[in-house]
C-alpha positions as CSV (number, residue, x, y, z in Angstrom):
1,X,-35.0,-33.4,-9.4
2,X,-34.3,-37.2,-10.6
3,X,-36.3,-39.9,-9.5
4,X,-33.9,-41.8,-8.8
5,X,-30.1,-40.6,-6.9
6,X,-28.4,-43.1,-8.3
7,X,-25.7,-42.1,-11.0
8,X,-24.6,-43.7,-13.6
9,X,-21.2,-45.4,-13.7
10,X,-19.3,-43.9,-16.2
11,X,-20.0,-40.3,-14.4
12,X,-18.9,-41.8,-11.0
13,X,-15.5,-42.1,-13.2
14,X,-15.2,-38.9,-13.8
15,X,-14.5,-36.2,-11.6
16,X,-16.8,-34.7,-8.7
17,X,-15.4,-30.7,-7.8
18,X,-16.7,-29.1,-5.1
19,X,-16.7,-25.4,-5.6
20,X,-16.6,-22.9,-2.6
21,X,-17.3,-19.5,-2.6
22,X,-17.7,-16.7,-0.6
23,X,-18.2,-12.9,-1.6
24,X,-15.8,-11.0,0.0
25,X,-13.0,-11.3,2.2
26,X,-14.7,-10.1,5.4
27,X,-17.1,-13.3,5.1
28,X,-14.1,-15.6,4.6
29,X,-12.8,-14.2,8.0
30,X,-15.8,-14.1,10.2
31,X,-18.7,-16.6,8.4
32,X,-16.5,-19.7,8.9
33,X,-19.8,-21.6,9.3
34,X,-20.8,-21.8,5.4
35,X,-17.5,-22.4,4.7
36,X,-17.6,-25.7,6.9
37,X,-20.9,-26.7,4.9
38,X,-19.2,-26.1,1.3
39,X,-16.1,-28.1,2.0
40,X,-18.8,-30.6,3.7
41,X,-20.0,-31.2,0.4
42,X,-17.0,-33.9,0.0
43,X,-19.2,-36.4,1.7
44,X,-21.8,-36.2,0.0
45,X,-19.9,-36.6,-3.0
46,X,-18.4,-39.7,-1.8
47,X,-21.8,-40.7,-0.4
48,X,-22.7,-40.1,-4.0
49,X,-20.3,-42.9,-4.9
50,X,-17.4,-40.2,-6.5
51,X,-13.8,-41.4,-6.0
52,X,-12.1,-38.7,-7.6
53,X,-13.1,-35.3,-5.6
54,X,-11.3,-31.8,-6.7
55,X,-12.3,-28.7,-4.8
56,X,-12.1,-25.1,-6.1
57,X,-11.7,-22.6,-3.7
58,X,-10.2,-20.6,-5.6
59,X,-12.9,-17.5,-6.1
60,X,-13.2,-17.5,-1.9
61,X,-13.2,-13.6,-1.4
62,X,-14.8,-12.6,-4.7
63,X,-18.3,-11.8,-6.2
64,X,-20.2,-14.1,-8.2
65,X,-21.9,-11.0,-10.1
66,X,-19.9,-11.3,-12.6
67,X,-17.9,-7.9,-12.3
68,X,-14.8,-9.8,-11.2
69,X,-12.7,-12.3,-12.3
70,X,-13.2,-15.5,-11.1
71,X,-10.3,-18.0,-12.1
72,X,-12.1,-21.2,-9.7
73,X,-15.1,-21.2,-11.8
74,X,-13.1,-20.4,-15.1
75,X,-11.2,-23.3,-14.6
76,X,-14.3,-25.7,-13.7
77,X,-15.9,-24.4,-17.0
78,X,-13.0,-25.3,-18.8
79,X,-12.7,-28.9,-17.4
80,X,-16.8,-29.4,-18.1
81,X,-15.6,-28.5,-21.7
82,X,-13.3,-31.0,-21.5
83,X,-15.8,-33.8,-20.2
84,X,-13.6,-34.4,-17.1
85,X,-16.3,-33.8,-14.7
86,X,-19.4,-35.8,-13.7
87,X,-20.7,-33.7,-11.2
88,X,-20.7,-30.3,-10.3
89,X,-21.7,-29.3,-6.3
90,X,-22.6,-26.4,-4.5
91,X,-24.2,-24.9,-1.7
92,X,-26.7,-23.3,-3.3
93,X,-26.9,-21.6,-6.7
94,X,-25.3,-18.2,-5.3
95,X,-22.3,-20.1,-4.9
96,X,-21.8,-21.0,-8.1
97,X,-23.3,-17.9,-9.9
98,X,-25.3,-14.4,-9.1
99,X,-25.9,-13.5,-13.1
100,X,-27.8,-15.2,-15.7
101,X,-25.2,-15.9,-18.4
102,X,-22.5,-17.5,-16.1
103,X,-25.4,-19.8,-15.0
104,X,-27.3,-20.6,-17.7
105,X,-24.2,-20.8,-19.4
106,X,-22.7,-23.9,-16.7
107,X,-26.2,-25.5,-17.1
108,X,-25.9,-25.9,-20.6
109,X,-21.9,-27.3,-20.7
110,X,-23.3,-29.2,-17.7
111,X,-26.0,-30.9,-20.2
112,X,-23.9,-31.3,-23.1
113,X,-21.8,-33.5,-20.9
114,X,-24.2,-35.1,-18.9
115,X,-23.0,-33.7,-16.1
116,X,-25.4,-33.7,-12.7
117,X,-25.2,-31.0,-10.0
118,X,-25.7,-31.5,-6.5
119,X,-26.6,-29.4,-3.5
120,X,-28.3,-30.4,-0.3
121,X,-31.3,-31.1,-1.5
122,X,-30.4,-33.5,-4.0
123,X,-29.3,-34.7,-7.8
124,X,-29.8,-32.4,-11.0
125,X,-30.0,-33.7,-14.0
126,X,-29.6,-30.6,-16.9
127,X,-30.8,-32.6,-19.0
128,X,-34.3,-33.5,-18.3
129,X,-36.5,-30.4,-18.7
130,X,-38.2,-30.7,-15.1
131,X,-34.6,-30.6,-13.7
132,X,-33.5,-28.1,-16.0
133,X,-36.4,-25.5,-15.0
134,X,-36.3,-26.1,-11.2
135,X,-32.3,-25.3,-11.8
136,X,-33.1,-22.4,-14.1
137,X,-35.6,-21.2,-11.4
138,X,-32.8,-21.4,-8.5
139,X,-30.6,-18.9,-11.0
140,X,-33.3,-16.9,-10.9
141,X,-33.7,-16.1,-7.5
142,X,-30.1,-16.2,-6.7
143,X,-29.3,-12.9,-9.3
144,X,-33.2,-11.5,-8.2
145,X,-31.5,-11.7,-4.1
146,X,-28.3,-9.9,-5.3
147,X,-30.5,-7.1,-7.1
148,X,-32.8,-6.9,-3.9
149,X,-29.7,-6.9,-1.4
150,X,-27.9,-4.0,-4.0
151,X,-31.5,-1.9,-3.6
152,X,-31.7,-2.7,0.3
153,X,-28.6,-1.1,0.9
154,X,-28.2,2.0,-2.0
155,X,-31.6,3.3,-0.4
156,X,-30.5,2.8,3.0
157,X,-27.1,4.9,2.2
158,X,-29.6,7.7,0.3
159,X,-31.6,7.7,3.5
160,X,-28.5,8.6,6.1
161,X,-26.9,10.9,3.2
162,X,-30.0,13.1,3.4
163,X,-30.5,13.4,7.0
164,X,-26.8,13.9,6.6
165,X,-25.6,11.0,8.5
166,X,-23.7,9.2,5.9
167,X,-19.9,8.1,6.2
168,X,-17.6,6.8,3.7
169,X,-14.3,5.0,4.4
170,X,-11.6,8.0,4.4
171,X,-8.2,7.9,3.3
172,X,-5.2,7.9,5.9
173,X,-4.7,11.0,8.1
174,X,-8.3,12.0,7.6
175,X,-11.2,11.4,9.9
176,X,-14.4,12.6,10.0
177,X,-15.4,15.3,12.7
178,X,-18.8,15.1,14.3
179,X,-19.3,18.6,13.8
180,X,-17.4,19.9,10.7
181,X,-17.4,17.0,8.8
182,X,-14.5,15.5,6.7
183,X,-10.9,17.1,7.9
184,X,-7.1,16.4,8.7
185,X,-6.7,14.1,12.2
186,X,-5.5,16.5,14.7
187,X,-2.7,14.3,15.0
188,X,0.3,17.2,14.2
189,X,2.4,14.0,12.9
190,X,-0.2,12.5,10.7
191,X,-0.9,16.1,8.9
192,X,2.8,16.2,8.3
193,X,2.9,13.3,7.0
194,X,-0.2,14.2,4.2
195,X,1.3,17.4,3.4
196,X,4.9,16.0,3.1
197,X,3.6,13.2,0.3
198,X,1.7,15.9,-1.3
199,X,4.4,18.2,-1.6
200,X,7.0,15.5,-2.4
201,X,4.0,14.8,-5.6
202,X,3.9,18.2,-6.6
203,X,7.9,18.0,-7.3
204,X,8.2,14.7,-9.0
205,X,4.6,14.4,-10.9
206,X,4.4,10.6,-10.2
207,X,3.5,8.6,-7.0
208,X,5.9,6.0,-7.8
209,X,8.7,8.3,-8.2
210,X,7.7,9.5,-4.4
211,X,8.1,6.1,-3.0
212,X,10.8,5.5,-4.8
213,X,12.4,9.0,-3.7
214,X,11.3,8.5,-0.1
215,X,12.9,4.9,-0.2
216,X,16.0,6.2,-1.7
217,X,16.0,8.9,1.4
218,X,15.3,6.4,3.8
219,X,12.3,8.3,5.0
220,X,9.8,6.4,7.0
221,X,6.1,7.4,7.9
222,X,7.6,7.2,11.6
223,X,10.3,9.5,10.6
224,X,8.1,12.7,9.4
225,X,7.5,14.5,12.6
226,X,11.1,15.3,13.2
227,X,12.0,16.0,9.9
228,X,13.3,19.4,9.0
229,X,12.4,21.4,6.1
230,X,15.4,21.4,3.8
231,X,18.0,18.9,4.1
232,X,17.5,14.9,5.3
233,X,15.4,14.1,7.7
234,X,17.3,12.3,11.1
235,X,16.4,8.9,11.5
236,X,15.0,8.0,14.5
237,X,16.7,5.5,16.8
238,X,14.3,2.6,18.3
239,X,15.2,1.3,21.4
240,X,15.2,-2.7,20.6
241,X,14.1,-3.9,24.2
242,X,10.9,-2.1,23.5
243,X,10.7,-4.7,20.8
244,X,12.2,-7.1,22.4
245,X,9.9,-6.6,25.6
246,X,6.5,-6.8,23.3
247,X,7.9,-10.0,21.5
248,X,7.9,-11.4,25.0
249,X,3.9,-10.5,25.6
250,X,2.8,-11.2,22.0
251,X,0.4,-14.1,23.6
252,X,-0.9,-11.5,26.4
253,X,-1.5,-8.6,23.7
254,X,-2.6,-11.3,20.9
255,X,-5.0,-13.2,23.4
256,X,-6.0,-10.4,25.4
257,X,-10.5,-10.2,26.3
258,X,-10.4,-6.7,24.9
259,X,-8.2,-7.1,22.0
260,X,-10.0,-6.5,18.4
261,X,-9.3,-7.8,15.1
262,X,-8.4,-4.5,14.4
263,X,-5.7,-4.2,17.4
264,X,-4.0,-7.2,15.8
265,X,-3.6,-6.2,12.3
266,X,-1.7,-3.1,13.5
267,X,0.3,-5.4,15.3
268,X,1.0,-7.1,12.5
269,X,1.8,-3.7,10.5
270,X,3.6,-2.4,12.9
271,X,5.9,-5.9,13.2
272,X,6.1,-7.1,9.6
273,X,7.2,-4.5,6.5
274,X,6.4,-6.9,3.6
275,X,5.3,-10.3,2.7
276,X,6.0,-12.4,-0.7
277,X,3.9,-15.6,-1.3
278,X,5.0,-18.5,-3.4
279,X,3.0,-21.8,-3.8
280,X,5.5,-25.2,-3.6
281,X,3.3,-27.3,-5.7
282,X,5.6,-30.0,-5.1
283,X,4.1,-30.7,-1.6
284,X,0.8,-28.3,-1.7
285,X,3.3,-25.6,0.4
286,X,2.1,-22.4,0.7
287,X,5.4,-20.3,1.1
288,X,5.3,-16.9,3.0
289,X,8.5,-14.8,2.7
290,X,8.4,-12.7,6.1
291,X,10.7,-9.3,5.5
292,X,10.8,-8.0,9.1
293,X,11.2,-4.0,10.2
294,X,14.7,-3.8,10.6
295,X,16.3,-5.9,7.6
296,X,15.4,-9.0,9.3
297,X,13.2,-12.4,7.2
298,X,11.4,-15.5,7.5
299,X,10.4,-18.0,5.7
300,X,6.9,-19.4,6.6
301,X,5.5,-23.0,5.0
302,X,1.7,-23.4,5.7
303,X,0.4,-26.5,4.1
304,X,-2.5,-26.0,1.9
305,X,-5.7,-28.2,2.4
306,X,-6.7,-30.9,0.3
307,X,-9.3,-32.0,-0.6
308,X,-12.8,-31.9,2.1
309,X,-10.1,-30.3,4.6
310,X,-10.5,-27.0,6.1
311,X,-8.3,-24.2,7.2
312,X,-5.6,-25.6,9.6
313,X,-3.7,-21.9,10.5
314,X,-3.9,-21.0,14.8
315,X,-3.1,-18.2,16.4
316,X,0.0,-20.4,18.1
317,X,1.4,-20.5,14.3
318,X,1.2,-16.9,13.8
319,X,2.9,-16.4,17.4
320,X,5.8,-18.0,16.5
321,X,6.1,-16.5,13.7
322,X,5.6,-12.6,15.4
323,X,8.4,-13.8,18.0
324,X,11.0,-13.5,15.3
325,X,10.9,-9.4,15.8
326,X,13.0,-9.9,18.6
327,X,16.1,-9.8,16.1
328,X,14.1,-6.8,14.2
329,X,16.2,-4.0,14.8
């Protein structure tokens, strides 16, 4: 670490990015805490003395292992290339990267350039070699946790596979049975539904031709358990004041004590058949085309954050928007 914190001028020209990062998209919904301490690190950038602050957020949802793609730290490598950056900051080094080469590889752009990096703790300079070893160290640990984490949890999965315990995620209309193990859902509809998509497969060889068959048919998931076996299946009339009626309760089913996350996102499939997003650049929009059940759509703007901002979507926003399936059928 540097003796000193200050920096020198002509970095404090340059730009300071922030880069944010978590690992998969169930931490993004639930640990909102270390998200508020990334996009913290816009203070201390400015306490730093940076006037020009850019943060990447870009990679929130995917793994630093370097297995994935990452476009947020592909883009702040490319601007270190192009000695646009003066300082780099993170949370900690498994933010930024959980393999050697991606690392190793920012700390030496980050020293041709003269570039510092930043955490809590204080000021990096890649350059000097006490700096450059404590950083090399922290790179270090970070990909030695991932490989102790990936160990922790393959034994723990060996253990409960051999006292025969283990459960892996099953595809729809399966479950698992506490005594016989992996079978259909007794649901009668459900199994109708897996054997007519499999028999609808075996006639056309190619899953998209059974969507697009079953579009062209106007078959719905809903629609299988009346269906007959030759001809077109009936469609089934919905009563709209039943959607009407729970467009009316959306805050007392949304808000409810006992309500899970899991109870709302079948809401939401159940109200919403598909969504488009477009980004307005022109005034940092993000644009979410609603299409309805029913033929009905919405547009929705949400504005995205700037800079040392956080996440600004409520559960009134998404309310109003779930109050459109009045018109639904």
């Amino acid at each position: 670490m540097t003796s000193t914190d200050l920096i020198p001028t002509a970095l404090l020209k340059r730009k300071a990015v922030v880069y944010v990062r978590q690992s998969t998209q169930s931490q993004v919904m639930t640990n909102l805490e270390s998200q508020r301490r990334q996009y913290d690190l816009v203070d201390i950038a400015r306490q730093r003395g940076f006037a020009d602050i850019e943060v990447i957020d870009d990679d929130l949802g995917r793994s630093a292992s370097g297995t994935v793609a990452r476009p947020g730290f592909d883009r702040l490598v490319a601007w270190l290339c192009a000695g646009k950056i003066g300082a780099v900051l993170c949370l900690d080094a498994s933010r930024l990267a959980r393999n050697g080469r991606d690392w190793h590889h920012l700390l030496e752009l980050c020293g041709l350039v003269e570039a510092r990096v930043i955490d809590h703790d204080g000021v990096y300079n890649p350059c000097l070699p006490n700096d450059r070893l404590l950083l090399g160290m922290k790179g270090s640990i970070s990909e030695f946790e991932l490989g102790v984490l990936k160990a922790r949890m393959l034994e723990a999965a060996r253990s409960k596979a051999r006292r025969g315990e283990l459960r892996l995620s099953v595809p729809f209309g399966y479950i698992w049975h506490r005594e016989a193990g992996l079978g259909l859902d007794p649901d009668i509809r459900l199994q109708e539904v897996i054997r007519f998509i499999f028999a609808r497969f075996r006639e056309l060889g190619s899953a998209r031709q059974v969507l697009l068959s079953m579009i062209a048919d106007q078959i719905r998931l809903r629609d299988l358990e009346t269906r007959q076996p030759t001809g077109r299946p009936p469609a089934i009339e919905v009563d709209p004041s039943a959607f009407a009626n729970m467009a009316e309760n959306l805050s007392a089913a949304w808000n409810g004590p006992d309500v899970t996350m899991r109870a709302r996102q079948q809401l939401l499939r159940t109200l919403i058949a598909d969504i488009i997003v477009d980004v307005d650049d022109a005034v940092r929009d993000v644009v979410l085309m609603i299409h309805w059940r029913g033929g009905q759509h919405s547009e929705l703007r949400v504005r995205k954050p700037r800079a040392g901002e956080h996440g600004c979507a409520t559960t009134e926003d998404a309310l109003a928007v779930m109050r459109i399936g009045r018109s639904l059928v």
